[in-house]
C-alpha positions in Angstrom: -2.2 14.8 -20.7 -2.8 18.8 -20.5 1.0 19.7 -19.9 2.1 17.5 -22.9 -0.3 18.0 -25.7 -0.9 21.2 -27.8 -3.9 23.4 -27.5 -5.0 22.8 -31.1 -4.6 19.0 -29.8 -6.9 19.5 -27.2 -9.8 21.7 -28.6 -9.7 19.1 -31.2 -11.0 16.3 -29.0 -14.3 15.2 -28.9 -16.8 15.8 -26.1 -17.6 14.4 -23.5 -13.4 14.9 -23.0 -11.5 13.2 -20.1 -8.1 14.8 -19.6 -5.0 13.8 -17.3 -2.5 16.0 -15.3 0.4 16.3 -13.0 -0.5 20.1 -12.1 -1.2 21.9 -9.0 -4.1 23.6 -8.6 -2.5 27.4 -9.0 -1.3 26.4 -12.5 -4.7 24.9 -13.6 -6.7 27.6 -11.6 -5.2 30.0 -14.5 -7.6 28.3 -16.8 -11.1 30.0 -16.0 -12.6 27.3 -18.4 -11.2 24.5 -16.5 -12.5 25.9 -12.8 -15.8 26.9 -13.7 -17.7 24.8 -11.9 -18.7 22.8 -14.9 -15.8 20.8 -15.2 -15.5 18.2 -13.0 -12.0 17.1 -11.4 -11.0 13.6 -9.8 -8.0 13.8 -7.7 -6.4 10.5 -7.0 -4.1 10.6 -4.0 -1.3 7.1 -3.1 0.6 7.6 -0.1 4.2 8.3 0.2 6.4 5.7 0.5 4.8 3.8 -2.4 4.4 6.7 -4.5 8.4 7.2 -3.8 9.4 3.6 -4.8 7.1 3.4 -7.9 8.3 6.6 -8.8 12.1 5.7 -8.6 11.2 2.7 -10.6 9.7 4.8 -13.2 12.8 7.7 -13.0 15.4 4.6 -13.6 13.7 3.0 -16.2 13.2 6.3 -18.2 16.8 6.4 -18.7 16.9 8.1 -22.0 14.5 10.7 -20.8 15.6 11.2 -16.8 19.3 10.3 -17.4 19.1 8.9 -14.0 21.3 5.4 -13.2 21.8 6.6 -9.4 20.3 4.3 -6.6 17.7 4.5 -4.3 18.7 6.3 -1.6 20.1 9.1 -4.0 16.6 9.4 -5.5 14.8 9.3 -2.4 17.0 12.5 -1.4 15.6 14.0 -4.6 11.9 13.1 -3.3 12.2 14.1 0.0 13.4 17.7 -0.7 11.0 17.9 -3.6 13.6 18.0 -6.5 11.4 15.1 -8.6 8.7 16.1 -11.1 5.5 17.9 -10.2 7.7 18.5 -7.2 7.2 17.9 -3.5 4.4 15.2 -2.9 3.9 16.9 0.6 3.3 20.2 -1.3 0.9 18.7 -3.9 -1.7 16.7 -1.7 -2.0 19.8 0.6 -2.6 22.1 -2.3 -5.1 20.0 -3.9 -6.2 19.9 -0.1 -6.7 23.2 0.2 -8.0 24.4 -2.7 -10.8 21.9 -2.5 -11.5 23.0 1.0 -11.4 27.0 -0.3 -13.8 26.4 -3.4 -16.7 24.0 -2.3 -18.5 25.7 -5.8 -15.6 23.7 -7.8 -17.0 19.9 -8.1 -13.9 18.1 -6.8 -13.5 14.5 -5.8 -10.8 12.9 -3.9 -9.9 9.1 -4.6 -7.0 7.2 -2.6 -4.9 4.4 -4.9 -5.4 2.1 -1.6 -9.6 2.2 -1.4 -9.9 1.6 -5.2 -6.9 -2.1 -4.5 -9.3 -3.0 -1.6 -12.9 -2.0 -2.7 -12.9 -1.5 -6.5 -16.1 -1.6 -6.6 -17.4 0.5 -4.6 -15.1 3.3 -5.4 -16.1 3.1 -8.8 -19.7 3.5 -7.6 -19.1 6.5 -5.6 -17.1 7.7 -8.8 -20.3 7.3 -11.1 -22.5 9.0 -8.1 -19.9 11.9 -8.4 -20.0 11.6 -12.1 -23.8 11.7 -12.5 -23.9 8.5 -14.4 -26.7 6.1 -13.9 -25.7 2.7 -15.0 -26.1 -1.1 -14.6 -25.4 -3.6 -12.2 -23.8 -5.2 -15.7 -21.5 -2.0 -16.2 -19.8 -1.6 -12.9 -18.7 -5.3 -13.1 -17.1 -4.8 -16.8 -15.9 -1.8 -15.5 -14.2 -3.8 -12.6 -12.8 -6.6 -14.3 -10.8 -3.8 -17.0 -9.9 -1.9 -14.0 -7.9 -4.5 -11.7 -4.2 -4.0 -11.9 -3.2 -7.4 -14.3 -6.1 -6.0 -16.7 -4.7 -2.7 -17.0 -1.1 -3.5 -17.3 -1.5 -6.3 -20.1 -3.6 -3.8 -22.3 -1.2 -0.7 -21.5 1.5 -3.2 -22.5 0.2 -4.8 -25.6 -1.1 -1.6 -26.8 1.9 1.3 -25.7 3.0 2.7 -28.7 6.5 1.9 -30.0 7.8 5.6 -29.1 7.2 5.0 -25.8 9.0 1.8 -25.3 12.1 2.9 -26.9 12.3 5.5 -23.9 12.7 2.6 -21.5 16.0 1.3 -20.0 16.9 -1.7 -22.6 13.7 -0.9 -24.6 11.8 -3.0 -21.4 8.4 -1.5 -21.1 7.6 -1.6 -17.5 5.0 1.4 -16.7 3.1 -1.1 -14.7 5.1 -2.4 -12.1 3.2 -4.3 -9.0 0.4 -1.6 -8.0 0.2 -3.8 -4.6 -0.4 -1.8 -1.2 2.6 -2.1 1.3 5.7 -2.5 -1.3 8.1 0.3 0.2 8.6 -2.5 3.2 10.8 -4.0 0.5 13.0 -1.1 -0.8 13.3 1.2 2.8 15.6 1.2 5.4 14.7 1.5 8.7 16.5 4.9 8.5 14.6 6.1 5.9 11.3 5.1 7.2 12.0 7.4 10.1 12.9 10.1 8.1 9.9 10.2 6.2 7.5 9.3 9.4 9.0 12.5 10.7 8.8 14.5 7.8 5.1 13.0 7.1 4.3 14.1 11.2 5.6 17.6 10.6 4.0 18.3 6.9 0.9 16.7 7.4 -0.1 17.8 11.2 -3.1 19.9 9.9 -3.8 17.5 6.9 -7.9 15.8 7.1 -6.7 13.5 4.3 -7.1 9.8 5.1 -3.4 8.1 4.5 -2.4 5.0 5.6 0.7 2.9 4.6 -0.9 -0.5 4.7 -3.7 -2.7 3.6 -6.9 -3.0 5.8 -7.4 -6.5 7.1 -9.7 -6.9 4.6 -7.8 -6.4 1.7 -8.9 -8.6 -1.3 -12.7 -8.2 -1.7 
């Protein structure tokens, strides 16, 4: 992760280099190296309302680094007004929004957490096609069956270093919670929904980005 590694860390890695980050665009932008048109950049975008109850889940359980033991509703104040990490979610998908829209030179590709649960596969593919990679009928299927949520979470889980679990609330490691589509219908009040419908109307009026709350009817291929 850019924001939590050293430079020496970085320039020490090995090309072809794959790195992750929570920044904006006008922070990265800085970094003529990093938007030069060479460097390709993946944006992967999870609406709202799940991003907000995953992300309470992940606040609480970082106790030791968060210090947070408040309840829902308090942390969803703290989303709503933008007073979480990285800031506003609102703010972040419309930068990235913007900035792609402003720089068609910059190689930029926009994946939503909802198309990869209910067509894996074929975001993958248009992944490689953005990626340049010419592979197999045999590698997109390995690729699938490491990339479905139970895969992921029993390797970050058997393999997440010990320094990381002691940051968790009673040393339970828990980074991988349910990744399902639809799981805020569990955790919002009908209150809350409305506020955020009417703070997602006003913010996102003049948005192109393709949200949506639910799973398609064909959820499961």
């Amino acid at each position: 992760m850019i924001e939590a590694r050293a430079d020496d860390i970085l320039n020490a890695q090995a090309s072809p280099r794959v790195f992750i980050t929570h920044l904006p665009p006008f922070i990265l932008s800085k970094s003529k190296k990093l938007f030069d048109g060479k460097h390709k950049i993946i944006y992967i975008i999870r609406n709202p309302k799940d991003v907000a109850v995953s992300y309470y889940t992940q606040t609480y359980n970082f106790r030791s680094l968060y210090g947070y033991d408040g309840k829902w509703s308090g942390f969803l104040e703290l989303f709503l007004n933008g007073m979480v990490d990285c800031g506003s979610w609102f703010d972040h998908v419309l930068m990235w929004e913007k900035y792609k829209e402003d720089h068609p030179e910059i190689p930029i590709h926009f994946v939503y957490y909802e198309d990869l649960k209910e067509d894996l596969m074929g975001e993958i593919r248009r992944l490689g096609n953005f990626l340049d990679e010419n592979r197999d009928q045999s590698f997109y299927e390995q690729l699938c069956k490491r990339s479905v949520f139970p895969a992921m979470k029993k390797n970050h889980d058997n393999h997440a270093k010990k320094e990381l679990k002691q940051l968790y609330r009673n040393g339970d490691l828990t980074m991988f919670r349910k990744g399902i589509i639809g799981d805020w219908k569990n955790v919002f009040t009908v209150s809350q929904l409305e506020r955020l419908d009417a703070m997602f109307a006003h913010k996102m009026k003049d948005s192109k980005l393709s949200i949506r709350f639910e799973a398609s009817k064909n959820q499961g291929r």
